[in-house]
N, C-alpha and C positions, 0 to 999 in steps of 0.2 A: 473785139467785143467780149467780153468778162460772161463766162458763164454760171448763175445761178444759182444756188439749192435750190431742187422744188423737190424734195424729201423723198422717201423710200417708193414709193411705186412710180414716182415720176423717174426714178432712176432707175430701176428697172426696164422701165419704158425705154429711155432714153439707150440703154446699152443693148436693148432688142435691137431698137432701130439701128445704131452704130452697125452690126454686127449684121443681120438680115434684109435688111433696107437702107442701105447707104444713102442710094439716089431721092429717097423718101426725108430723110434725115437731114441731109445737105441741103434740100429743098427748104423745109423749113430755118433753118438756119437762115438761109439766104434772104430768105422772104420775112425774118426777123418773126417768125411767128410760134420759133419750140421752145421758149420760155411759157407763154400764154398754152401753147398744147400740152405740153408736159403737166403744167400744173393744174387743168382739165384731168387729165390723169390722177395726178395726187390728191383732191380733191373729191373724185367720183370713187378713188379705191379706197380714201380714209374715212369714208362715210358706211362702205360696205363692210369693210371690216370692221368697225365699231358693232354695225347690224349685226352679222356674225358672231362677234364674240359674247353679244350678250344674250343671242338665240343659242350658240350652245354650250352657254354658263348654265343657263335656265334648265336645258336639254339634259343639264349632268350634276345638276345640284352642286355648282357652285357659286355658293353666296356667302352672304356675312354669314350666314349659321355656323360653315364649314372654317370659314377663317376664324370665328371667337372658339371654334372648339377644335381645330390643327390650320394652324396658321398656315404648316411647312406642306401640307399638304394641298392650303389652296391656293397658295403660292406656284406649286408643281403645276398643276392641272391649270392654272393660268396660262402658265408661261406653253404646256402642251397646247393649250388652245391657238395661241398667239401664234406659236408654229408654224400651226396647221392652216391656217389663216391665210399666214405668210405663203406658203407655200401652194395652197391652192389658188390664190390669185394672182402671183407671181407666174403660175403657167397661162393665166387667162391673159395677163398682159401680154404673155409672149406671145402672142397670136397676130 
């Protein structure tokens, strides 16, 4: 059976489980059912982090104001957000 994208937190996901839950992982597999739960995952994380990152654009002032008047600087503070983002959900997956 041909495995999937189901994008960045479902892959996260998917390589917790490899690594700390084999027998949990396998399981699904088996049962044809970690395509459909993975992307349960990428689906509930890429709606979180959207909420996030525009609760702390808002949080830091950055908008169109800051991009019509330093692009390069809110280009930076994006990409620090997106990060951060990453990062702290990336530990929640791991759970």
């Amino acid at each position: 059976m041909e495995e999937k994208y189901c994008g960045v937190w479902g892959q996260i996901r998917e390589e917790y489980l490899k690594t700390n839950k084999p027998e949990m992982y396998n399981q699904l597999k088996e049962e044809g059912t970690l395509e459909e739960y993975l992307t349960g995952y990428q689906i509930a994380y890429s709606n979180r982090a959207e909420k996030m990152a525009k609760e702390l654009a808002a949080e830091r002032g950055i908008n169109e104001e800051l991009y019509e008047k330093d692009s390069l600087e809110w280009i930076l503070e994006t990409e620090k957000i997106q990060e951060e983002i990453k990062t702290t959900l990336a530990k929640e997956i791991q759970q």
